[in-house]
C-alpha positions as CSV (number, residue, x, y, z in Angstrom):
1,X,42.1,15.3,33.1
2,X,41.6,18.0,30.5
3,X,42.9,17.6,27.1
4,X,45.3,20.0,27.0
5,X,47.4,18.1,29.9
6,X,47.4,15.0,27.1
7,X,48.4,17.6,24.6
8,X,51.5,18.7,26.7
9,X,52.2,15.0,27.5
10,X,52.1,14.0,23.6
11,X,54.1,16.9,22.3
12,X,56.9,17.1,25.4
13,X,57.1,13.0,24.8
14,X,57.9,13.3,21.1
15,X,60.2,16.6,21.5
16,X,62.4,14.1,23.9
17,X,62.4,11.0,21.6
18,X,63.0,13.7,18.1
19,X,66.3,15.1,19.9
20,X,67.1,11.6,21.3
21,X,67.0,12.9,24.8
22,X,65.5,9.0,25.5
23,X,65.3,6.2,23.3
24,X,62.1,5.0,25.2
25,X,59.1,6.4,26.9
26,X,57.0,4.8,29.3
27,X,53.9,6.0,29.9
28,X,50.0,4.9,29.7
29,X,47.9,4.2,26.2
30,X,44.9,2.5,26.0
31,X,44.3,-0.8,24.5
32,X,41.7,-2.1,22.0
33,X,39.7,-3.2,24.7
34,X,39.9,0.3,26.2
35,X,41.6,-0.3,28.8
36,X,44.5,2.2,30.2
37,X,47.6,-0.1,30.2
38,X,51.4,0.9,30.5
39,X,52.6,1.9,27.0
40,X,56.3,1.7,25.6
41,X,56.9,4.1,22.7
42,X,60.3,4.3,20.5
43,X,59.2,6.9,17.8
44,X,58.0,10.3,17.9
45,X,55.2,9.8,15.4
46,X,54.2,7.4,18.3
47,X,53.8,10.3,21.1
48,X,49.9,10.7,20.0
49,X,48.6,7.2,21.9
50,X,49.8,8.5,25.2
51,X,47.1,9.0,27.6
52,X,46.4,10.3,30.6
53,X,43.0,10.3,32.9
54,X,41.9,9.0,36.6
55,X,42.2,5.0,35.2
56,X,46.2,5.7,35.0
57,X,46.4,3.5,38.2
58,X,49.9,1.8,37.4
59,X,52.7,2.6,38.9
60,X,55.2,2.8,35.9
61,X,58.4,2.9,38.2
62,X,58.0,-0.8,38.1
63,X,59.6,-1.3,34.8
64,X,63.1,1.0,35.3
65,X,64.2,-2.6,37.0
66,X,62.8,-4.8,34.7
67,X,65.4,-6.1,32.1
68,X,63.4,-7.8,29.5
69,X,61.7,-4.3,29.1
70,X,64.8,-1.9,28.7
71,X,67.2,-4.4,28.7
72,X,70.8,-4.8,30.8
73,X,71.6,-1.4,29.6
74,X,69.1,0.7,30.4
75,X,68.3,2.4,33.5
76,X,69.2,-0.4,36.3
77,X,73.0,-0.6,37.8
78,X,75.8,-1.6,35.5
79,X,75.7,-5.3,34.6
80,X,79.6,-6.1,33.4
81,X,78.5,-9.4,32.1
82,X,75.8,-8.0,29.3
83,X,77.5,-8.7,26.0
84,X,77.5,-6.2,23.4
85,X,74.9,-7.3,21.3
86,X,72.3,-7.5,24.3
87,X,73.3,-3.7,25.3
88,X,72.9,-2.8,21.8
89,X,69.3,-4.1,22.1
90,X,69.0,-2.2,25.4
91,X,66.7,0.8,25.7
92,X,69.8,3.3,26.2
93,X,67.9,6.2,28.3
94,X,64.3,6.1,29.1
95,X,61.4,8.5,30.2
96,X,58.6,7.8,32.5
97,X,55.9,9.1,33.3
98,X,55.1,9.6,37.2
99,X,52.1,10.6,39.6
100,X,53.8,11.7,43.1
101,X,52.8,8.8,44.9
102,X,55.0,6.5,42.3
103,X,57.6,9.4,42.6
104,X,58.6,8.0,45.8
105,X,59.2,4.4,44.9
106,X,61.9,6.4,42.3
107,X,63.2,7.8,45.2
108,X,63.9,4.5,46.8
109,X,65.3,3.0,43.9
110,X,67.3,5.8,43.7
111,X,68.7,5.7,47.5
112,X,69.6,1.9,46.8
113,X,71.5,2.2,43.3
114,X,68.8,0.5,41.5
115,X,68.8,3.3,38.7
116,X,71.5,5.3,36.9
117,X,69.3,9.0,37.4
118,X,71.6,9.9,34.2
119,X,69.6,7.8,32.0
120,X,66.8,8.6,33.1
121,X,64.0,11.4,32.5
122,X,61.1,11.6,35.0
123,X,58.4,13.0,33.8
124,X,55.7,14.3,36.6
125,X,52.4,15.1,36.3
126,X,49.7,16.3,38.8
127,X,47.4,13.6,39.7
128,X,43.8,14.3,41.4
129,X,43.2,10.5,42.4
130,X,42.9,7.6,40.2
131,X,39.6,5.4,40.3
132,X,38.9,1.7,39.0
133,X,37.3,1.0,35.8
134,X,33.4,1.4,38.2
135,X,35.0,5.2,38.7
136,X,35.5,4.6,42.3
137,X,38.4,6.3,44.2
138,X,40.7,3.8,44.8
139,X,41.7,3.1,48.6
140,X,45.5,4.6,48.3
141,X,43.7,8.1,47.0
142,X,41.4,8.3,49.4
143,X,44.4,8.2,52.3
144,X,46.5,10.3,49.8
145,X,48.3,14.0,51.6
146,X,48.1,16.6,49.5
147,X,51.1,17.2,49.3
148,X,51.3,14.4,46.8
149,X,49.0,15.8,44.4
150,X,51.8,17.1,42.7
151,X,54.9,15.6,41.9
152,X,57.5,17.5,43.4
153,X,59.2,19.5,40.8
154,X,63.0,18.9,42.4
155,X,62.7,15.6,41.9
156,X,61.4,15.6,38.6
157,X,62.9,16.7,35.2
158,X,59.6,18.0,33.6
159,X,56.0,18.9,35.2
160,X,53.3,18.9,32.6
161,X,50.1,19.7,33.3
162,X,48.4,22.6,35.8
163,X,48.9,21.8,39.4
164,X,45.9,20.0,41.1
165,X,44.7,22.8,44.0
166,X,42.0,20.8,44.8
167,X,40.7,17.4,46.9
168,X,39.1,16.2,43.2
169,X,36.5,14.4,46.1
170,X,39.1,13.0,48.1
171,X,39.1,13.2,51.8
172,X,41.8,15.3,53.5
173,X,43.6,13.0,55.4
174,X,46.7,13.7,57.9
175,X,48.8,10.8,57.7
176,X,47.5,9.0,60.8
177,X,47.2,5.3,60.4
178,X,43.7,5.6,61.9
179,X,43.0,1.9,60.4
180,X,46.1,-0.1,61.8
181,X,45.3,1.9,65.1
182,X,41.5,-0.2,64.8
183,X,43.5,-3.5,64.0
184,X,46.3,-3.0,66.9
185,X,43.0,-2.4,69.3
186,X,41.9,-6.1,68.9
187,X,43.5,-9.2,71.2
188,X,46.2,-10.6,69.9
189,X,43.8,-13.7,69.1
190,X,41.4,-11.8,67.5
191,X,44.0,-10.6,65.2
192,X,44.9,-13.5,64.3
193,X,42.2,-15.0,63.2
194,X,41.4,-11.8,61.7
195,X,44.8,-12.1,59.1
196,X,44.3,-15.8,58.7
197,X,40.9,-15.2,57.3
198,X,42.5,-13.2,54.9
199,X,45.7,-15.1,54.2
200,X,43.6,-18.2,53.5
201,X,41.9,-16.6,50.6
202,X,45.9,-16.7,49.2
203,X,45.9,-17.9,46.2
204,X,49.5,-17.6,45.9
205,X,50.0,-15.9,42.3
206,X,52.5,-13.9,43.3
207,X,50.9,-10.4,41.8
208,X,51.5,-8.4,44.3
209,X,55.5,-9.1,44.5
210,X,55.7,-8.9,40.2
211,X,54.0,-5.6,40.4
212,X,55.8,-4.2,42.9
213,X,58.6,-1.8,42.2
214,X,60.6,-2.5,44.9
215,X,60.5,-6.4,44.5
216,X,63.7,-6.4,42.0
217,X,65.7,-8.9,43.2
218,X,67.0,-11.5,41.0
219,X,66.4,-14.5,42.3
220,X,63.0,-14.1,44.9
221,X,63.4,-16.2,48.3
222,X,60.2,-17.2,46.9
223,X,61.7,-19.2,44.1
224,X,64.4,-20.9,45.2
225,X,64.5,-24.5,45.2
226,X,67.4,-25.2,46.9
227,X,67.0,-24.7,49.8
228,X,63.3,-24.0,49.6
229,X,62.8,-21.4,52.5
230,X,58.8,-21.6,51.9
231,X,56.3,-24.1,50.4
232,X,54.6,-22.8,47.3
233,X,51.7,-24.8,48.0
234,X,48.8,-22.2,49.2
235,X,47.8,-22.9,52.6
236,X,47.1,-20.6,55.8
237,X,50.5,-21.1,57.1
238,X,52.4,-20.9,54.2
239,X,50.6,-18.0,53.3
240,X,51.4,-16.1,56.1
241,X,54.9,-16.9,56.2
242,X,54.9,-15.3,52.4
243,X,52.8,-12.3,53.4
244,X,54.9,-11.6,56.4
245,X,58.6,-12.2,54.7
246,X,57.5,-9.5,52.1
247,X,56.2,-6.7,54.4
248,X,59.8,-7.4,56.7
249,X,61.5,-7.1,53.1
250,X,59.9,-4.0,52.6
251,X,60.0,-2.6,56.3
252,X,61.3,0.8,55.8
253,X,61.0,1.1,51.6
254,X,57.1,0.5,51.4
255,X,56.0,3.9,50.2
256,X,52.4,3.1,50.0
257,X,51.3,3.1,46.4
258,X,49.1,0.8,46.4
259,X,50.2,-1.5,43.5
260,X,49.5,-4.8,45.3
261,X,46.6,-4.4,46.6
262,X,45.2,-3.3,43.6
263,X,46.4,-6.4,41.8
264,X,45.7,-8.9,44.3
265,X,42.9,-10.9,42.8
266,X,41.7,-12.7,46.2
267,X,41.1,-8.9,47.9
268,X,43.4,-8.7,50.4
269,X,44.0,-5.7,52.2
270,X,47.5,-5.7,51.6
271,X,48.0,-2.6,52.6
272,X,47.1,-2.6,56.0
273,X,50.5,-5.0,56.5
274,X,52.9,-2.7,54.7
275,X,51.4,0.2,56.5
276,X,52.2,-1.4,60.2
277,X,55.4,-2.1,59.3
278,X,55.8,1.8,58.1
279,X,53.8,2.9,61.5
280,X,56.8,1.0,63.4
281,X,59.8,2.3,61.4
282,X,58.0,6.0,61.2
283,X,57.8,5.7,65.1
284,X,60.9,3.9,66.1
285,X,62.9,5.9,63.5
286,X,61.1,8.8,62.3
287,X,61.7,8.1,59.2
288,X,59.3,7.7,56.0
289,X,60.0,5.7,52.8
290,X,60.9,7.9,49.7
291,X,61.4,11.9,50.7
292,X,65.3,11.9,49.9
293,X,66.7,10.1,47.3
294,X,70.2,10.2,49.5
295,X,68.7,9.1,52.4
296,X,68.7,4.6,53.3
297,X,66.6,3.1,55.4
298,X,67.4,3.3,58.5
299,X,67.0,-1.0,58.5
300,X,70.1,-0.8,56.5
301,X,72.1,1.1,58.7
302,X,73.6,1.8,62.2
303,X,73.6,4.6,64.6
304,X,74.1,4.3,68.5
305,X,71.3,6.6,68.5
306,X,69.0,4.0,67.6
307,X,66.6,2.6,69.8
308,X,67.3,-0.6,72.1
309,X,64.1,-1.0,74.0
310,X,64.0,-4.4,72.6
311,X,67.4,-5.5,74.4
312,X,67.1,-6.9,78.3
């Protein structure tokens, strides 16, 4: 990323907390190790360790749900039982800043009343592909359309930064879910095997639900005790039953950035499950995850339009 694009970041982030536009800003610094890591900023004089280059991997949407970062006050849906003194602590309004792929997790958040858009100030900026810390493209760029390369300015408050015109070494791809197509070719025993294999390596850490940002729920299915829906002993069956109860959860809200995948520390291909599931509701439905913040999954609603092929 050029410097001036960091320049714009720094100076439009400290303009916003100055005027008290937002009481927080959420965007990536760099720790002492070097490391790009999500940053929280209260000050203006602040604004100058913001940071932005192709290792600003996270998706920051994550937080606008997370109450012990901006507290029962912030962003999230009204919470009539915060007392005074906890919304007092409460980040009040926020920035964040967004890549378009994370854009569209906003978007879903937004279509399910998970964030009060008033409080909140997107900041976009154009993204040509984030690597890993060896530079390589991650897997999510490499399948990303262009037409995400840019945040989409009606859905943001502020665009800093020139637009990204360019593949920046990234395929072109079309949207086809050429890799699914490969799995779905297999016998049904062959893909089996194939997902236990992976769902064995489980270790059951739970990353890839805590750094998802449309895992928000209070109390995870995961977690509960009484009754206990699912072992949390790692084993192939228990696994898979965890693996398969989160891609139905996100059936038709998955929007593909990546977040778990990237965080799962066994390697599992994550994605490929999330991307079925959005193969069947994109087919059955016509309908893709995070375009229109007014629009609900069609798994949430009813239409006698819908499809029945399933009834006999």
């Amino acid at each position: 990323m050029v410097t001036g694009t960091i320049a714009a970041l720094q100076k439009t982030a400290a303009d916003l907390l100055v005027k008290k536009t937002v009481d927080l800003v959420i965007g990536y610094g760099q720790s002492p190790l070097g490391d790009i890591v999500p940053l929280f900023i209260r000050k203006a004089e602040e604004a100058e360790r913001l940071q932005w280059n192709r290792h600003c991997t996270y998706n920051l949407v994550r937080y606008l749900t997370d109450r012990e970062v901006i507290g029962p006050a912030g962003v999230g849906p009204e919470d009539g039982k915060a007392d005074a003194q906890s919304k007092n602590a409460a980040a009040g309004k926020v920035a964040v800043v967004v890549k378009g792929c994370d854009l569209k997790s906003l978007v879903v958040l937004q279509s399910e009343s998970q964030v009060r858009r008033d409080r909140l100030t997107v900041i976009g900026l154009p993204c040509p592909g984030v690597t890993d810390k060896g530079g390589r493209l991650l897997a999510k760029c490499e399948s990303c359309p262009p037409e995400l390369y840019n945040p989409r300015e009606g859905l943001c408050d502020l665009v800093v930064g020139a637009p990204v015109d360019e593949t920046g070494g990234r395929p072109v791809r079309d949207g086809s879910f050429q890799e699914i197509e490969e799995i779905d070719a297999l016998e049904a025993t062959e893909r089996r095997e194939l997902w236990d294999r992976y769902f064995s390596r489980c270790l059951r850490c739970y990353a890839c639900r805590n750094v998802c940002p449309l895992c928000y729920c209070k109390e995870c299915v995961f977690d509960q005790h009484d009754p206990r829906w699912v072992s949390p002993a790692a084993g192939v069956a228990t696994n898979r039953a965890f693996h398969l109860i989160r891609a139905y959860h996100l059936a038709g809200r998955c929007v593909d950035c990546g977040e778990c995948e990237r965080a799962c520390p066994a390697g599992i291909p994550l994605r490929r499950i999330n991307r079925k599931v959005a193969k069947v509701v994109e087919e059955s439905f016509h309908f893709q995850a995070g375009l229109d913040p007014e629009a609900k999954s069609p798994l949430v609603l009813f239409s006698s339009e819908d499809p029945e092929e399933f009834i006999e």
